[in-house]
N, C-alpha and C positions, 0 to 999 in steps of 0.2 A: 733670181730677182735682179735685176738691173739696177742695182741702188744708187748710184753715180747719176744715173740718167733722174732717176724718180726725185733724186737729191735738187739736180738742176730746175726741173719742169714744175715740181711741186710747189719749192721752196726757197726758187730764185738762189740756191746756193753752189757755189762752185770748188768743186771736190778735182785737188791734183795729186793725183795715184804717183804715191814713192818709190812705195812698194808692195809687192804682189804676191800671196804664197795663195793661189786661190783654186781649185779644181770642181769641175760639175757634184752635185751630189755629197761634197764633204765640208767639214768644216775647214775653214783658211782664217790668213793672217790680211789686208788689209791696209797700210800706212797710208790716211790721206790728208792735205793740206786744206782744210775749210775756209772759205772765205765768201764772205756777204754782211748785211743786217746782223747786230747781235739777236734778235731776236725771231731772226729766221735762226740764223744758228740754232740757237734753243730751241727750235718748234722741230727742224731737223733732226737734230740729236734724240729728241722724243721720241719721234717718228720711229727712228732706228733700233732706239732701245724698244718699244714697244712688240715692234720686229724680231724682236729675240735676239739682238746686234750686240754685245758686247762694245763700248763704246769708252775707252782712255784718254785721257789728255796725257801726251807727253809730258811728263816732270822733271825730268830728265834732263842732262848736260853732259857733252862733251865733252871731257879730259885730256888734253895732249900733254902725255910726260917729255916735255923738253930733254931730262935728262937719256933719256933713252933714241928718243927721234932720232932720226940720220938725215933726215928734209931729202928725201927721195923724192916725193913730188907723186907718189903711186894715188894717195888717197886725193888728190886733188882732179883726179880723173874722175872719181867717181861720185863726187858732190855735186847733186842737183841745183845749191844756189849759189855754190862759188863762195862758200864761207871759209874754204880749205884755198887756200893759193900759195905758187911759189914765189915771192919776194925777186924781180926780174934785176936788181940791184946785187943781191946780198947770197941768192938762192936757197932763200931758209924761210922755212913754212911758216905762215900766216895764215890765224883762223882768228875770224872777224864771227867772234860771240852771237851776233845782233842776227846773222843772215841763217844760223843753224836750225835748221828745223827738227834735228834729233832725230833723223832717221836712220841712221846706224849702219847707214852705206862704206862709209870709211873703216870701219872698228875690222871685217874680217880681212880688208884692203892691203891694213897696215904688216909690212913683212916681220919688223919687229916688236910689235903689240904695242907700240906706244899709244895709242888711243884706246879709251872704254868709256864707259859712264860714270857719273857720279850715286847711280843706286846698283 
């Protein structure tokens, strides 16, 4: 089922794919960025559930253990909004809270596990 597309067309909503564990025929994993009306949101989300969608908000937070980091700059490659950067002054990572959309792209990134979540 094309649910990105049915998500746009149906319900004026715009879904940006993070990340992907999805194969014909099975069940997958999904990460996407919602954005519209809250109450298209809401009618969307129904929609989904209704579908048999399993359907999470992120609660989630990023943890950078400063005391571990090395500010390699590895996981800044692979942050889709640039919440991860390296500091062009100092060359020591910065992660700007506000921009994180908790998709867990950095967490397998990092060489020496200084990133995880808070649950």
């Amino acid at each position: 089922m094309p649910v990105t597309y049915r998500l746009a067309k149906e319900f004026n909503v715009a879904a940006n794919i993070i990340r992907a564990q999805v194969a014909p025929n099975q069940i997958g994993t999904l990460v996407v960025e919602l954005s519209g009306d809250i109450d298209q949101l809401d009618a969307a989300i129904e929609w989904m559930r209704s579908q048999h969608i399993n359907v999470s908000h992120a609660l989630a937070e990023i943890v950078i253990d400063q005391d571990i980091c090395v500010d390699c700059g590895l996981c800044t490659g692979v942050c889709p909004t640039e919440a991860l950067t390296l500091d062009p002054q100092t060359y020591r990572l910065t992660f700007t809270r506000s921009r994180c959309i908790v998709c867990e792209q950095c967490i397998p990134t990092c060489p020496v596990q200084a990133i995880s979540t808070n649950l």
